[in-house]
N, CA, C and O atoms as a GROMACS GRO file, in nm:
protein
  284
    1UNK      N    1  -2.117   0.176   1.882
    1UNK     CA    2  -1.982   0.200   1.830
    1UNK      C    3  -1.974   0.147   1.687
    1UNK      O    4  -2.005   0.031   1.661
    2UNK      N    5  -1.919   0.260   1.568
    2UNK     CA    6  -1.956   0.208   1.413
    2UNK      C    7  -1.834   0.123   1.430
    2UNK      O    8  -1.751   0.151   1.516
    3UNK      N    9  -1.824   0.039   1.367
    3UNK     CA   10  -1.701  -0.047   1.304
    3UNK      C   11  -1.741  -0.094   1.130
    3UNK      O   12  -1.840  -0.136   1.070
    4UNK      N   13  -1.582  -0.052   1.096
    4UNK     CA   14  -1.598  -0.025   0.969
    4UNK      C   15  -1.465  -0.141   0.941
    4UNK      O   16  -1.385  -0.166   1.031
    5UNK      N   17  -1.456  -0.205   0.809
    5UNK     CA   18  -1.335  -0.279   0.764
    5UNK      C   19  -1.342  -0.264   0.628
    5UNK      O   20  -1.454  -0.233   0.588
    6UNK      N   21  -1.241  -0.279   0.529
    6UNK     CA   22  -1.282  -0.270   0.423
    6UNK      C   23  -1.125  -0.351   0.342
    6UNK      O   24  -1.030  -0.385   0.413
    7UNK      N   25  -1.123  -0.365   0.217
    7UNK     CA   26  -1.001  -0.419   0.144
    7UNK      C   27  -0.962  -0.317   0.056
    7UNK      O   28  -1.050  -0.234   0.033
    8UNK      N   29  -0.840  -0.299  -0.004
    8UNK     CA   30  -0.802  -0.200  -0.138
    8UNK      C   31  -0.724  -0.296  -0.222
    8UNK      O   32  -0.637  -0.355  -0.159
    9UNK      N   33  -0.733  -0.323  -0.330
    9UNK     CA   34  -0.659  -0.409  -0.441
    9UNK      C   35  -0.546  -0.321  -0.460
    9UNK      O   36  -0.571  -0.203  -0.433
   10UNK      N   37  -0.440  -0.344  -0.495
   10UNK     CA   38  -0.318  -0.288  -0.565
   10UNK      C   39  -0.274  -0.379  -0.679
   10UNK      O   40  -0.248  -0.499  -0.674
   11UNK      N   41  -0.271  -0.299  -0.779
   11UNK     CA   42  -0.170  -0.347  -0.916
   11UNK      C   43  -0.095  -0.273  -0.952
   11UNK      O   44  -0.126  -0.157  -0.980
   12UNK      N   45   0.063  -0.336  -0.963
   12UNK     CA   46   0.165  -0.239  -0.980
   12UNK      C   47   0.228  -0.358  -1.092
   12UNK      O   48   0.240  -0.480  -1.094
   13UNK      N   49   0.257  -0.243  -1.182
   13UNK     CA   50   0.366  -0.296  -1.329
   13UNK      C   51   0.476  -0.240  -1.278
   13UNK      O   52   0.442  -0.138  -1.219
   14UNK      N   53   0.622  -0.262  -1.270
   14UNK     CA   54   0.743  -0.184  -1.257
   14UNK      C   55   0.864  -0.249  -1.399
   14UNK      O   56   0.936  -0.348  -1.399
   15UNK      N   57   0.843  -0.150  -1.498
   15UNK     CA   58   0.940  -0.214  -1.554
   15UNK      C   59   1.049  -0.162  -1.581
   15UNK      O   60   1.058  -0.046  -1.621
   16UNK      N   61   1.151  -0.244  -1.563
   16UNK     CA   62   1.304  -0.192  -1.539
   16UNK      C   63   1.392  -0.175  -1.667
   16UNK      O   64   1.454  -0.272  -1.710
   17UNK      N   65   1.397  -0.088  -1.711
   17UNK     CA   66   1.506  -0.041  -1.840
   17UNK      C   67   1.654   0.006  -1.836
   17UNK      O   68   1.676   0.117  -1.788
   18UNK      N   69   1.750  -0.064  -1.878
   18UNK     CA   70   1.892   0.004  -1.914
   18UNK      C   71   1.927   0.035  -2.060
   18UNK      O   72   1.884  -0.012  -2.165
   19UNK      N   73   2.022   0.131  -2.033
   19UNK     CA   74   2.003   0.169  -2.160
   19UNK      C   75   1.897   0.113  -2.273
   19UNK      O   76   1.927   0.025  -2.354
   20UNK      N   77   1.763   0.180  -2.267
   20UNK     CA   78   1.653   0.118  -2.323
   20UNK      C   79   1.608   0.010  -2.363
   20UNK      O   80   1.510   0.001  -2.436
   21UNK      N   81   1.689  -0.107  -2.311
   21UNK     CA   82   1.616  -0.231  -2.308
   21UNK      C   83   1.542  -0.282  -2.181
   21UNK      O   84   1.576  -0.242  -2.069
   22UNK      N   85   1.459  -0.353  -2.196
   22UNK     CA   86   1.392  -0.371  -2.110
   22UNK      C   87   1.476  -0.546  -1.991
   22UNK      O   88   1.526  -0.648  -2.037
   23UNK      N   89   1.462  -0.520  -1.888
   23UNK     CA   90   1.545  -0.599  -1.777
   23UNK      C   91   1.432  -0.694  -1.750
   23UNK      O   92   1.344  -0.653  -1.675
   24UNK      N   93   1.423  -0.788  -1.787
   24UNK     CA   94   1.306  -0.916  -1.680
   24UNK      C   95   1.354  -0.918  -1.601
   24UNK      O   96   1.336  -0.815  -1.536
   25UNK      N   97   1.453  -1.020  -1.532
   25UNK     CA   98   1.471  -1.011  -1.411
   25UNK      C   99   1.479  -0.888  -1.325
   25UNK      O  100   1.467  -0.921  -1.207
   26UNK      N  101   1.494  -0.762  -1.340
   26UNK     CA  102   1.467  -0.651  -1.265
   26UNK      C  103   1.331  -0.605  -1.298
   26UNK      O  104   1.305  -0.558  -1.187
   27UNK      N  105   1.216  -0.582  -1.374
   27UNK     CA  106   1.087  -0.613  -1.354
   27UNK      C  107   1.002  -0.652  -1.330
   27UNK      O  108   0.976  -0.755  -1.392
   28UNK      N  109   0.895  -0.603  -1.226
   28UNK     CA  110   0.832  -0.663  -1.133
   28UNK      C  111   0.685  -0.625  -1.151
   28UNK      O  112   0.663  -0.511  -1.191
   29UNK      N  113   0.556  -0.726  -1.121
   29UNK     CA  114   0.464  -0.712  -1.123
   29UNK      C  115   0.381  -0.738  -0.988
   29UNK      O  116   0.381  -0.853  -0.944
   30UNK      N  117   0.325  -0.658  -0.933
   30UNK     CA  118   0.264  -0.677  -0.802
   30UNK      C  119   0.132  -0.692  -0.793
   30UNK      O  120   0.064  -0.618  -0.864
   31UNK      N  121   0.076  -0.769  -0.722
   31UNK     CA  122  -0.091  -0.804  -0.696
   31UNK      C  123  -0.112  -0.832  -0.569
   31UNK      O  124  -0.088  -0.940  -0.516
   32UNK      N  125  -0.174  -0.705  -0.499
   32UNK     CA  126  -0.194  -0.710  -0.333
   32UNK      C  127  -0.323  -0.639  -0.305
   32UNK      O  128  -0.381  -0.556  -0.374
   33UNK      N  129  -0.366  -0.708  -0.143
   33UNK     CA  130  -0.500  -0.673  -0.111
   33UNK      C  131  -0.467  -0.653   0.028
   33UNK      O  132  -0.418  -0.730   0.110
   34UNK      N  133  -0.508  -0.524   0.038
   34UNK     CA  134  -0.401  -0.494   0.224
   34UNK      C  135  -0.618  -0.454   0.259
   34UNK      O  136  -0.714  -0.421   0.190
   35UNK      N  137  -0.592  -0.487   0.402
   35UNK     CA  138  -0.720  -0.445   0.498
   35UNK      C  139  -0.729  -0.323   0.542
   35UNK      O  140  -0.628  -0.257   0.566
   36UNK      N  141  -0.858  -0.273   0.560
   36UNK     CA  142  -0.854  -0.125   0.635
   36UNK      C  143  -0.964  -0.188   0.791
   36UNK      O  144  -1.025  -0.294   0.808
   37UNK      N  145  -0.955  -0.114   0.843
   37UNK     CA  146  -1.014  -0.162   0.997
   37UNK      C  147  -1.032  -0.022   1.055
   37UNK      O  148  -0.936   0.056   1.046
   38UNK      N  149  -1.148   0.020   1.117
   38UNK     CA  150  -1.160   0.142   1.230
   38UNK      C  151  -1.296   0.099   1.285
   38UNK      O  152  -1.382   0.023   1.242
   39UNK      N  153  -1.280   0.204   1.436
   39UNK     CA  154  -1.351   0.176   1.539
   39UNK      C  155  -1.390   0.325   1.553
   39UNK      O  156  -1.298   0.404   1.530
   40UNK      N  157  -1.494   0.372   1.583
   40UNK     CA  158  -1.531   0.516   1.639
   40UNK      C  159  -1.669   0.455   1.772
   40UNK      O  160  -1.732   0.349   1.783
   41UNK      N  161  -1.666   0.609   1.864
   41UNK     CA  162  -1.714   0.571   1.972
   41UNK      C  163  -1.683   0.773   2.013
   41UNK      O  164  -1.599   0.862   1.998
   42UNK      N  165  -1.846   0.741   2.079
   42UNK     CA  166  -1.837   0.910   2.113
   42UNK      C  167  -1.770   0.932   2.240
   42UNK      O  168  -1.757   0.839   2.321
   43UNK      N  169  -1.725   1.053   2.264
   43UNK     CA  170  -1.695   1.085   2.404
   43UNK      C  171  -1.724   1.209   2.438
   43UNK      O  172  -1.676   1.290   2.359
   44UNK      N  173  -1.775   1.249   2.514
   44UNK     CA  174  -1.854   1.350   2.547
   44UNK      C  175  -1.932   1.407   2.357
   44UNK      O  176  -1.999   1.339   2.280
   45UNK      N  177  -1.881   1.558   2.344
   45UNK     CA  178  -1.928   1.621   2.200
   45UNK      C  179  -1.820   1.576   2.119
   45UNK      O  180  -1.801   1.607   2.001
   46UNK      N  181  -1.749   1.504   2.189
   46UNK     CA  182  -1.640   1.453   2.071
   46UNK      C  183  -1.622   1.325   2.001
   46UNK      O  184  -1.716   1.245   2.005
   47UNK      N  185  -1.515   1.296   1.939
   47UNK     CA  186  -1.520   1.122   1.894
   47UNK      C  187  -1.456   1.087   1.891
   47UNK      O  188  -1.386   1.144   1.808
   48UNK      N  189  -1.377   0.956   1.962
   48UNK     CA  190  -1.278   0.882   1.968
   48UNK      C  191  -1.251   0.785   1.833
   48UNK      O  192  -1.340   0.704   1.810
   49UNK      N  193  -1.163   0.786   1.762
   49UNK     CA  194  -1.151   0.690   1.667
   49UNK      C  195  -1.017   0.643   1.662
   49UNK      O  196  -0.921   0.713   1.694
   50UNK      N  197  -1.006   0.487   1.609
   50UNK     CA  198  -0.897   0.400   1.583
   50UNK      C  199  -0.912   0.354   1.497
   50UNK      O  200  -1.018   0.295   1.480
   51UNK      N  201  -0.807   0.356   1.390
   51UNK     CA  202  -0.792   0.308   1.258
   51UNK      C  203  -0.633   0.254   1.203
   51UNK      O  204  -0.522   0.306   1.191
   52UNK      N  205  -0.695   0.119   1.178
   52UNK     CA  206  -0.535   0.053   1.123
   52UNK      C  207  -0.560   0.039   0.949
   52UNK      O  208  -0.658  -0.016   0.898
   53UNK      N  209  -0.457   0.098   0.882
   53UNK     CA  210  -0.472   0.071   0.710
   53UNK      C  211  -0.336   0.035   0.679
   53UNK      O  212  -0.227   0.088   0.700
   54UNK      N  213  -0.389  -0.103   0.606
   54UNK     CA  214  -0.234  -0.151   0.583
   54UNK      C  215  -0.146  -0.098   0.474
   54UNK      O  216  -0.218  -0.098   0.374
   55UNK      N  217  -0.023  -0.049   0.439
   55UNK     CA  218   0.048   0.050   0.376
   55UNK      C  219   0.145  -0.076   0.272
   55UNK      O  220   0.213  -0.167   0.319
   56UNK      N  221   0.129  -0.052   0.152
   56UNK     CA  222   0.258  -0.118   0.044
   56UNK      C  223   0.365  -0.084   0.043
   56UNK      O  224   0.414   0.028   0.047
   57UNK      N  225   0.434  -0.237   0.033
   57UNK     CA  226   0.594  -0.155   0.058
   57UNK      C  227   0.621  -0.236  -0.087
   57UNK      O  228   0.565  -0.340  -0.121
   58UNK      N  229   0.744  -0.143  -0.179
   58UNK     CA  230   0.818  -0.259  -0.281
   58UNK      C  231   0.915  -0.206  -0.284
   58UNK      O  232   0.928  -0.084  -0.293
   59UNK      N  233   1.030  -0.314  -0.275
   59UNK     CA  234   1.172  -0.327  -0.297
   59UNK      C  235   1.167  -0.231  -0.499
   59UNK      O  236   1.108  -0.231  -0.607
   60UNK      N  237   1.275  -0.171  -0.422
   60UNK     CA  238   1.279  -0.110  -0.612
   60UNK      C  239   1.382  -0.174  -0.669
   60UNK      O  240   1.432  -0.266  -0.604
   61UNK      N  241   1.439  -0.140  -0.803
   61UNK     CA  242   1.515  -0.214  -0.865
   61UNK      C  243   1.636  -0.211  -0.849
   61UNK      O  244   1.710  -0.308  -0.842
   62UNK      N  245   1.672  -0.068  -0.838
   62UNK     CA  246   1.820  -0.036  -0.814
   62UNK      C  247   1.875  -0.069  -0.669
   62UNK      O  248   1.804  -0.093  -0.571
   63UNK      N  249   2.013  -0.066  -0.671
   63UNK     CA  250   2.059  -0.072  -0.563
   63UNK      C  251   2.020   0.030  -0.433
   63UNK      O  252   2.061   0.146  -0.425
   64UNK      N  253   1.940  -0.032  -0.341
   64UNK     CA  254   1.933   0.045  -0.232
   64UNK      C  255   1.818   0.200  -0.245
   64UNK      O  256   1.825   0.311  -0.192
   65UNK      N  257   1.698   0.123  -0.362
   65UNK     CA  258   1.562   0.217  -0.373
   65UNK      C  259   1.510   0.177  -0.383
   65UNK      O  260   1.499   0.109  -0.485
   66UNK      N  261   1.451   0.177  -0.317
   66UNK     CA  262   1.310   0.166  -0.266
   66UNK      C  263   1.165   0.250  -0.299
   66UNK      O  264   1.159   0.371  -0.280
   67UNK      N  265   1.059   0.178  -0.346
   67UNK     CA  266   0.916   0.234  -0.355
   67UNK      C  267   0.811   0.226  -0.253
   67UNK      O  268   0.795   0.111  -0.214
   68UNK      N  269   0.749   0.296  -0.208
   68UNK     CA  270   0.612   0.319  -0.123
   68UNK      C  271   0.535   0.376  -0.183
   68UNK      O  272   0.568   0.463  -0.263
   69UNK      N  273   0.390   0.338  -0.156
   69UNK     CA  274   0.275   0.366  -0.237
   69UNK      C  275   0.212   0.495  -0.153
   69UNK      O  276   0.255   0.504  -0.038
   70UNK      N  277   0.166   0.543  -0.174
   70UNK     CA  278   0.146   0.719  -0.114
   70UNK      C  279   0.025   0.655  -0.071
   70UNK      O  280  -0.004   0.722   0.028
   71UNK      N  281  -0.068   0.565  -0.083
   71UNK     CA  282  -0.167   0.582   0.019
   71UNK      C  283  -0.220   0.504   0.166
   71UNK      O  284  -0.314   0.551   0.230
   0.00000   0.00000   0.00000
């Protein structure tokens, strides 16, 4: 049975502008390392697999938006 794990780095800049100035306190910089994990295992001509990948979440700036990272 293969078992596989692995890490992905994330770097995210978010910088927050009103009327074209730039907001520090509403700009955010992110530095994350989420795990990947799977299991495969044959079954008959076929293949069973399980896989957990951990997903980024970030609070966005505005009221009540929110960002997710597409992968």
């Amino acid at each position: 049975m293969p078992f596989r794990s692995g890490v992905r780095y994330e770097h995210l800049v978010s910088d927050y502008y009103e009327n074209g100035v730039r907001i520090d306190e509403q700009s955010r910089t992110y530095d994350n390392v989420f795990p990947s994990f799977s299991l495969a295992m044959p079954v008959g001509k076929a293949e069973l697999s399980l896989s957990y990948t951990s997903k980024s979440k970030y609070k966005g700036t505005g009221a009540g938006q929110e960002q997710r990272s597409r992968m």
